[in-house]
Backbone bond lengths (Angstrom), bond angles and torsions (degrees), N, CA, C in turn:
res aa  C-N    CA-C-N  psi(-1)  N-CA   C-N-CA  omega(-1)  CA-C   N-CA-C  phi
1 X - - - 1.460 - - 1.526 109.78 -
2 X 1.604 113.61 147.10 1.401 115.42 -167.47 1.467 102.78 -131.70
3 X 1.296 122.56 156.79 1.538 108.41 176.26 1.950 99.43 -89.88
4 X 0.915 120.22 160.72 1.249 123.23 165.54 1.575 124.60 -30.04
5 X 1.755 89.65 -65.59 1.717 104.17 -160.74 1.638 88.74 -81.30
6 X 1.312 147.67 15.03 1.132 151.85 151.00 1.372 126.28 -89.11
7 X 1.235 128.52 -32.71 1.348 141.89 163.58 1.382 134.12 -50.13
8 X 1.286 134.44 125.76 1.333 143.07 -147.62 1.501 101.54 -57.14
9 X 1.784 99.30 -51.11 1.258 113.29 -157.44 1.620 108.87 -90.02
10 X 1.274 116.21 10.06 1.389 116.94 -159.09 1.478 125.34 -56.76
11 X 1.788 132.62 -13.60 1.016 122.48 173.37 1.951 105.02 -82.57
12 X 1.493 98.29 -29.59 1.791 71.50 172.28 1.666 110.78 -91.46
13 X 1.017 116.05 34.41 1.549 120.20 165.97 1.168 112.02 -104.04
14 X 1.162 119.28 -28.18 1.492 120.77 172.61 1.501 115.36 -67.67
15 X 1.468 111.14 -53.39 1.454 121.30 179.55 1.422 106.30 -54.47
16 X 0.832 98.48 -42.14 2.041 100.89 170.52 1.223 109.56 -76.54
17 X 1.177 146.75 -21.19 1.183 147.02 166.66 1.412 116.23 -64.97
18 X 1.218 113.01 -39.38 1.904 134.71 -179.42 1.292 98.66 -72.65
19 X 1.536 140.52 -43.39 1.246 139.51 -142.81 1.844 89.26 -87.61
20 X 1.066 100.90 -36.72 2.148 109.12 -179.40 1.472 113.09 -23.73
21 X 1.364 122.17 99.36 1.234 106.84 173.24 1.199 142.41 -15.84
22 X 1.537 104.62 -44.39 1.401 101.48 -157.68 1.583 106.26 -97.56
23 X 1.771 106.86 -11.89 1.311 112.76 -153.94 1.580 98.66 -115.53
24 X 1.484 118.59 -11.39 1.634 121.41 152.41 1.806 123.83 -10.31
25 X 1.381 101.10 -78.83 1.358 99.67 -176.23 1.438 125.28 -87.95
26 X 1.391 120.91 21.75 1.523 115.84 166.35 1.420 95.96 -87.21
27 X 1.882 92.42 152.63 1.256 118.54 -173.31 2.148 104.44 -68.03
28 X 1.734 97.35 -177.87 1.564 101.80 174.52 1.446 106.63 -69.18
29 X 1.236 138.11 -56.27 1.368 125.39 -178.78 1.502 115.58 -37.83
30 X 0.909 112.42 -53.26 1.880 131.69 -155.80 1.852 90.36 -76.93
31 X 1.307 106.63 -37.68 1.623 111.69 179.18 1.568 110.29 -55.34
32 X 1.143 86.61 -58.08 1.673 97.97 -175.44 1.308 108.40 -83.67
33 X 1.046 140.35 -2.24 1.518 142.19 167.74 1.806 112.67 -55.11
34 X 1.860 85.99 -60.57 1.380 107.48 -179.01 1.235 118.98 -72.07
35 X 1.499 128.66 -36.13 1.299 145.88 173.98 1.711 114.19 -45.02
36 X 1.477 116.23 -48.34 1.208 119.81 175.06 1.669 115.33 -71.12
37 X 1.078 116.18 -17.25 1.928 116.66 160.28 1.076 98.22 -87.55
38 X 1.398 141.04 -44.87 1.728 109.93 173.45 1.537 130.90 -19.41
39 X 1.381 115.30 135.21 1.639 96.82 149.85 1.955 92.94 -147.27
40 X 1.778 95.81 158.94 1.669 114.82 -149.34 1.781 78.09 -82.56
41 X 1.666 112.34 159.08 1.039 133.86 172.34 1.550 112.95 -155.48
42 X 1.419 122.62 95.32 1.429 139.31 141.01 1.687 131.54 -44.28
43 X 1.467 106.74 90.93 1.213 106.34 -165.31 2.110 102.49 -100.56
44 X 1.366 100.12 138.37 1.461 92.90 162.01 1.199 107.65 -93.03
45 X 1.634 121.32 172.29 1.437 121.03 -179.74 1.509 89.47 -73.99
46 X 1.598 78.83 155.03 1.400 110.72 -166.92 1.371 148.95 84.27
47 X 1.657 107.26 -10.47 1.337 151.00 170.39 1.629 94.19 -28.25
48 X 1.109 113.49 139.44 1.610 119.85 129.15 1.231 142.21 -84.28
49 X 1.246 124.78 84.24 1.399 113.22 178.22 1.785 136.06 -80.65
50 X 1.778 104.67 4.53 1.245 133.74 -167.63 1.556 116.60 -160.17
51 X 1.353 117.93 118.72 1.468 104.13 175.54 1.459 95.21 -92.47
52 X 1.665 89.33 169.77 1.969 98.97 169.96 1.698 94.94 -79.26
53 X 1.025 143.12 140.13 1.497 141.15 131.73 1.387 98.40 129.81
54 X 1.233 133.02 -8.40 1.074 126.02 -179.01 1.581 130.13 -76.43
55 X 1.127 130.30 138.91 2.162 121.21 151.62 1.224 146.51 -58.39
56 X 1.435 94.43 -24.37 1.245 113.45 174.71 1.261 116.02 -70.21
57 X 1.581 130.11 85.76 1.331 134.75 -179.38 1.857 136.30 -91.67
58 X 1.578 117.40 150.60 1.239 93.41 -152.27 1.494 99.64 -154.04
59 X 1.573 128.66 115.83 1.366 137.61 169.95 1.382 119.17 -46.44
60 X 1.529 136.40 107.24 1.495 131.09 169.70 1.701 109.27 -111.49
61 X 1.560 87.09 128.30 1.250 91.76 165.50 2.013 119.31 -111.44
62 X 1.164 103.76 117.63 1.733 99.75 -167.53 1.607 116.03 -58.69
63 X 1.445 138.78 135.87 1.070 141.83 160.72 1.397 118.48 -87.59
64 X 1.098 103.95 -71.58 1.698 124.40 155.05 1.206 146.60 -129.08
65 X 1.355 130.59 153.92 1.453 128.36 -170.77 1.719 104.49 80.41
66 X 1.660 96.71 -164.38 1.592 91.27 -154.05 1.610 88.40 -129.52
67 X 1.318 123.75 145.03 1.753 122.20 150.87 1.282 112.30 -120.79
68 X 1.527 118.65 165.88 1.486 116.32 160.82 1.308 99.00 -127.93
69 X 2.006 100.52 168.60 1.229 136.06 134.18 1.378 122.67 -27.41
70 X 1.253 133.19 108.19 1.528 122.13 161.25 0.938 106.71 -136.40
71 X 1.754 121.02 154.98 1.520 134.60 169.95 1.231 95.39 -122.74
72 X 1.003 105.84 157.78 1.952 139.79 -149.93 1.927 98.39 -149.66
73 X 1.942 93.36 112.11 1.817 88.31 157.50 1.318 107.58 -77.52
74 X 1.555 110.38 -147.77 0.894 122.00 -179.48 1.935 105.81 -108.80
75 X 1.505 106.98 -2.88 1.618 100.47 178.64 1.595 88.32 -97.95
76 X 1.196 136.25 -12.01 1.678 127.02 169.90 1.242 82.08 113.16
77 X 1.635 146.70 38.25 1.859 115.77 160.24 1.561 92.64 -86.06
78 X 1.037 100.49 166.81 1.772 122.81 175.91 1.057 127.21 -126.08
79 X 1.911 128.49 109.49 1.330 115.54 -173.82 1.910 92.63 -107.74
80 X 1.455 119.32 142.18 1.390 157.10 163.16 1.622 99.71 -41.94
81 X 1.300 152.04 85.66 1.800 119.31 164.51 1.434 95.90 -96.25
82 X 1.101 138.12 -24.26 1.459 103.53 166.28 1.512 108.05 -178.61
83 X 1.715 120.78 -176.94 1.237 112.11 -146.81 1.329 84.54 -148.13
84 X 2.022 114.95 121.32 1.389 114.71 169.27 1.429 101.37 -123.54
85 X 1.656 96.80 153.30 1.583 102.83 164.84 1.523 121.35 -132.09
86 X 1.368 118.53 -139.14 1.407 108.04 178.94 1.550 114.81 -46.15
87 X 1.519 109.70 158.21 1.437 125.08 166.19 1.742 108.52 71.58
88 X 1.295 102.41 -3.54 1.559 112.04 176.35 1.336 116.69 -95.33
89 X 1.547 116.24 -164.98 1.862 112.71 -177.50 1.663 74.48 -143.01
90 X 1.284 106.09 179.79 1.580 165.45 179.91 1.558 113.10 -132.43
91 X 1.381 113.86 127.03 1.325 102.60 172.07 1.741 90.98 -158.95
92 X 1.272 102.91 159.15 1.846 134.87 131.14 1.605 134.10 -109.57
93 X 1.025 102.09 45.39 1.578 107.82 -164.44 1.449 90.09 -96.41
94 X 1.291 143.19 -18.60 1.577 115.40 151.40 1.245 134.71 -66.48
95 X 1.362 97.96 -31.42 1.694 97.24 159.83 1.416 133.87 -39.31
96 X 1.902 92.07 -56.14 1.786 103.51 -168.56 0.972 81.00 -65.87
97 X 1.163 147.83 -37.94 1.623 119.14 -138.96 2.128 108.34 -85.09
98 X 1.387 94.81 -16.82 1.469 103.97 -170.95 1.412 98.31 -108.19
99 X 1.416 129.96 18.55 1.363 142.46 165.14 1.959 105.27 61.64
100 X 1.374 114.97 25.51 1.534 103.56 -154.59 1.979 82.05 -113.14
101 X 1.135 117.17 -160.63 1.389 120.86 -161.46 1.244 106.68 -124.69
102 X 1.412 123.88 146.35 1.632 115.10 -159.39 1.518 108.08 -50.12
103 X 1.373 112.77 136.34 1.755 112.93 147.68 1.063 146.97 -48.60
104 X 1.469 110.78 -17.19 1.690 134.08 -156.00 1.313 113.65 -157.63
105 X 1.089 103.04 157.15 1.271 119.66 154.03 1.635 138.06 -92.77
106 X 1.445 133.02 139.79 1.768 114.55 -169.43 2.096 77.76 -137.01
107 X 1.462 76.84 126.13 1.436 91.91 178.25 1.508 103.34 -159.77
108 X 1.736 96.98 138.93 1.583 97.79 -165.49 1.497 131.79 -94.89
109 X 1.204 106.77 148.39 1.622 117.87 -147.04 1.423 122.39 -80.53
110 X 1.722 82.75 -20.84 1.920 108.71 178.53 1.792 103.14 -139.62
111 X 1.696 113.41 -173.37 1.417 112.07 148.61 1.587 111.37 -42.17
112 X 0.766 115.41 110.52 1.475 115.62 139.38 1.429 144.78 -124.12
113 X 1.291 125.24 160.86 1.197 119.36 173.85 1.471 107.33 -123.72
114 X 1.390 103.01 141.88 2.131 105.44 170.16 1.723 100.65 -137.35
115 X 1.411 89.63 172.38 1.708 107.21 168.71 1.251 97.75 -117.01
116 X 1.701 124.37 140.74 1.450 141.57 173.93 1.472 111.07 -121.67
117 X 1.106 105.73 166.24 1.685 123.38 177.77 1.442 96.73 -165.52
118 X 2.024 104.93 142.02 1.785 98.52 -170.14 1.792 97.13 -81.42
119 X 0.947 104.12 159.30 1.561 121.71 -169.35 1.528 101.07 -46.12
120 X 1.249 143.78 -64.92 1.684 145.80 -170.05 1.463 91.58 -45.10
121 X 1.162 121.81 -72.76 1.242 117.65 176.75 1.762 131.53 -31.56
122 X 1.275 92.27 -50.93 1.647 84.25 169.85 1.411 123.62 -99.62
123 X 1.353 107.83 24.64 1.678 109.50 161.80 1.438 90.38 -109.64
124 X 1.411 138.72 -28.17 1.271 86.04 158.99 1.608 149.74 -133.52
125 X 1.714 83.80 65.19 1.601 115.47 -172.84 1.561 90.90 -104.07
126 X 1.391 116.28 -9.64 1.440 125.63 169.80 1.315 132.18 -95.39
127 X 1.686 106.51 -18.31 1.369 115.21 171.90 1.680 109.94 -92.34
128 X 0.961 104.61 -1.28 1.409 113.50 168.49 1.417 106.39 -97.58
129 X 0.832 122.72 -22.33 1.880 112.14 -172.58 1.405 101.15 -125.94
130 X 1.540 139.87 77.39 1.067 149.39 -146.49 1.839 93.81 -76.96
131 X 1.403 137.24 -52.72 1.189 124.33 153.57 1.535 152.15 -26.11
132 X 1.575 86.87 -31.52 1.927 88.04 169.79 1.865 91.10 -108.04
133 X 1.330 113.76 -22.10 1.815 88.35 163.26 1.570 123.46 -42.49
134 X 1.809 113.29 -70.57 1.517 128.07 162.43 1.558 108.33 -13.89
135 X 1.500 94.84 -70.58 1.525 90.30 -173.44 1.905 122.95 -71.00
136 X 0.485 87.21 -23.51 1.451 106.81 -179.56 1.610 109.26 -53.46
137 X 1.535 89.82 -55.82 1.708 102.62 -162.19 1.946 95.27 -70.89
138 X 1.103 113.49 -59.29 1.679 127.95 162.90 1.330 103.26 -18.69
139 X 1.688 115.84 -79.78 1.484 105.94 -173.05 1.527 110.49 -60.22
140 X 1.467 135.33 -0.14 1.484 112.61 -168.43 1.618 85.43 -98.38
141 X 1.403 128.30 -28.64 1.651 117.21 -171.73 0.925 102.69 -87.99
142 X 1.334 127.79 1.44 1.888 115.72 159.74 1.000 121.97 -84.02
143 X 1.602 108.19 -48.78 1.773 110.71 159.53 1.571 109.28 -46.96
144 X 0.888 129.33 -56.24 1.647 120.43 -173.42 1.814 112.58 -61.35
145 X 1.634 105.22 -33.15 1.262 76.97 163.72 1.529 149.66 -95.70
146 X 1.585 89.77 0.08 1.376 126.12 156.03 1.484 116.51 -38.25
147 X 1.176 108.98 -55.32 1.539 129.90 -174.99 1.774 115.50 -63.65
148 X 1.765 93.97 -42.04 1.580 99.12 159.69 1.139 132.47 -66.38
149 X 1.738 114.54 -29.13 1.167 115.09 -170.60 1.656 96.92 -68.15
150 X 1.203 106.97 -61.72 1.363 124.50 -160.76 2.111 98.67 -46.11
151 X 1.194 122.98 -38.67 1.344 123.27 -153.74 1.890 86.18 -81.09
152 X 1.303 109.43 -30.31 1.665 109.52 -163.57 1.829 107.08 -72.04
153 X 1.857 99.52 -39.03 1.147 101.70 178.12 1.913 122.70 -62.64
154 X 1.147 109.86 -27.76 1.712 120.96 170.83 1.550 90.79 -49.88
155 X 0.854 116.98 -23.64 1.929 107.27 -152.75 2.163 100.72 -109.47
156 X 1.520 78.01 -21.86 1.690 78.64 -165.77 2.051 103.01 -103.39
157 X 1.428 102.80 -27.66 1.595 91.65 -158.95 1.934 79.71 -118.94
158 X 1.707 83.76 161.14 1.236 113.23 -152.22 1.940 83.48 -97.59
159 X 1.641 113.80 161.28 1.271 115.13 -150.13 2.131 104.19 -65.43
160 X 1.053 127.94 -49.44 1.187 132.21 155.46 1.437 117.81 -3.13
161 X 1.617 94.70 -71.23 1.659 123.89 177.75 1.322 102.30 -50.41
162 X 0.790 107.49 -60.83 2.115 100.59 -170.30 1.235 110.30 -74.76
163 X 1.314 148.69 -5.80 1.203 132.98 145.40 1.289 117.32 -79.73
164 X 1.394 125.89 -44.05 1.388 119.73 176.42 1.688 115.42 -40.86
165 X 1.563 109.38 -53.80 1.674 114.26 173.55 1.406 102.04 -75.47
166 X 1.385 140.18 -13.37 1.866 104.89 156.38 1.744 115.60 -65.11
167 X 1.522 97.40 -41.09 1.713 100.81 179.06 1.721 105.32 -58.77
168 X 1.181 117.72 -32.43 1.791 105.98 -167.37 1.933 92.80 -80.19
169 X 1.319 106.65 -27.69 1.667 102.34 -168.11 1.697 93.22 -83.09
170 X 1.072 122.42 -51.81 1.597 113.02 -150.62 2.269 93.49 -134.87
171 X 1.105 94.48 74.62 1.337 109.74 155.12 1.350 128.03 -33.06
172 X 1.600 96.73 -57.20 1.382 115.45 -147.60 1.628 87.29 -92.45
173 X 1.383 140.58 -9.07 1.335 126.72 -170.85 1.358 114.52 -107.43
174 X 1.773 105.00 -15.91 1.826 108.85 -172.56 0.854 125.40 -53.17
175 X 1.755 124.70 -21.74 1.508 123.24 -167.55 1.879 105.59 -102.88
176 X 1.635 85.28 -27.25 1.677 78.72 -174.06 1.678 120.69 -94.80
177 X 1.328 128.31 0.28 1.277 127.14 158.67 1.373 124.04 -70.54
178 X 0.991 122.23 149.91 1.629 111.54 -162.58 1.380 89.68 -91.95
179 X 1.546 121.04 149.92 1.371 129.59 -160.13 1.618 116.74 -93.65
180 X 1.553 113.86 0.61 1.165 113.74 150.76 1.972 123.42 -70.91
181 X 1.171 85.78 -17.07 2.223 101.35 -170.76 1.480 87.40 -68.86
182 X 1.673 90.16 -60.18 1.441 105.14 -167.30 1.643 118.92 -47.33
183 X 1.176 117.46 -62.96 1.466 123.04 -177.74 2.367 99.31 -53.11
184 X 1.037 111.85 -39.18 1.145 115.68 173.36 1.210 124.86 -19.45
185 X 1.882 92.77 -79.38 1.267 131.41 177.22 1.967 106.99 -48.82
186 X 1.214 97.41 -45.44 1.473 98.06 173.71 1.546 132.80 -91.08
187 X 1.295 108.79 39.50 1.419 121.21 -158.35 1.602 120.97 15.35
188 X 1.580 115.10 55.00 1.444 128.61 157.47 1.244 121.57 -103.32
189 X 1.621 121.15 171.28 1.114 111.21 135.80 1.534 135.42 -88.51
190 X 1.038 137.69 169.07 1.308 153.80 -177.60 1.480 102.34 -44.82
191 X 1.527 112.53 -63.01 1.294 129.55 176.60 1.909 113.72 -47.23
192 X 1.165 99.86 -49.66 1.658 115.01 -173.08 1.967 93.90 -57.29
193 X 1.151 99.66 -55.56 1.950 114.16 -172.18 1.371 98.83 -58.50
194 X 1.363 126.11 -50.82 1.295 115.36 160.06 1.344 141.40 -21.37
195 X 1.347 100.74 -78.12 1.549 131.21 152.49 1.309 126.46 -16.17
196 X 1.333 100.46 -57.26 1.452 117.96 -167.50 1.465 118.32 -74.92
197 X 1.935 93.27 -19.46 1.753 104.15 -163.72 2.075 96.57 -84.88
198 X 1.802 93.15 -34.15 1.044 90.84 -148.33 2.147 104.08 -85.01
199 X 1.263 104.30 -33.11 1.575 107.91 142.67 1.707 121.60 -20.93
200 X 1.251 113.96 -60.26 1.623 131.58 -154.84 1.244 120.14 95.14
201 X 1.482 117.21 8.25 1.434 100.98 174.90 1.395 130.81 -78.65
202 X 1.590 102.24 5.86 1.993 93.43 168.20 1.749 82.21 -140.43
């Protein structure tokens, strides 16, 4: 881990830092406020950047590449809830907030790179900036209900169907997840996603 204003690459980390959805429209003070709790994290695929069960909690904001959501039983199956990349976040901030221990796991799917800060810290780099709190809290109950939609559709749409609505939801990710994640995420196999591409039915 690197701090920002230490980092080789740090002016295009910043610009990627600005582009962050959520963190776009704060002003230069508030930029650089938050910027100095950053620190840089280079993940190879496969990385952990989150265990399931743990306290130790932690704000990601994505630069590059892609991670997901995963849940873990206890015999090791793995269900997919979802897949962010640049200009996005990572979070457990429902957890801290309900004092219970992460749900998931976020581990990355490709190279990636993010900026982190441990969770206390960025609630209250948030209670100070009551505007990216609002927003903040908004984008995490959309992602969550995102997560419902997506878990209801396994149950409701037929295999076709659920890839067609990842392509109408997430365009920009169909080509670059590797199509074993992908079929995952959509309770297929690899082989079936195949199939389906090479048919024409998505």
């Amino acid at each position: 881990m690197t701090a920002i204003a230490l980092h080789p690459e740090r002016n295009i980390i910043r610009v990627q830092l600005q582009q962050n959805a959520l963190l776009s429209s704060m002003d230069e003070p508030s930029f650089a406020e938050l910027e100095a709790q950053l620190s840089v994290v280079d993940c190879a695929k496969g990385n952990f950047m989150l265990r399931q069960g743990v306290h130790d909690m932690e704000q990601y904001f994505i630069l590059d590449g892609i991670l997901k959501r995963v849940v873990a039983n206890a015999e090791g199956k793995e269900m997919i809830l979802r897949f962010a990349a640049e200009r996005d976040m990572e979070t457990s901030y429902a957890a801290w907030r309900l004092k219970t221990p992460t749900p998931y796991n976020i581990v990355s799917v490709t190279k990636a790179r993010v900026v982190k800060l441990p969770m206390p810290q960025w609630i209250d780099f948030m209670e100070r900036h009551p505007a990216v709190k609002h927003q903040f809290e908004y984008d995490v109950m959309s992602l969550m209900s995102e997560i419902m939609a997506h878990t209801i559709t396994l149950h409701l749409l037929d295999a076709p169907g659920r890839v067609r609505r990842f392509m109408r939801k997430h365009p920009e990710l169909f080509e670059r997840i590797p199509k074993k994640e992908l079929a995952a995420y959509l309770n297929l196999s690899a082989e079936t996603l195949s199939r389906l591409k090479q048919r024409g039915k998505i």
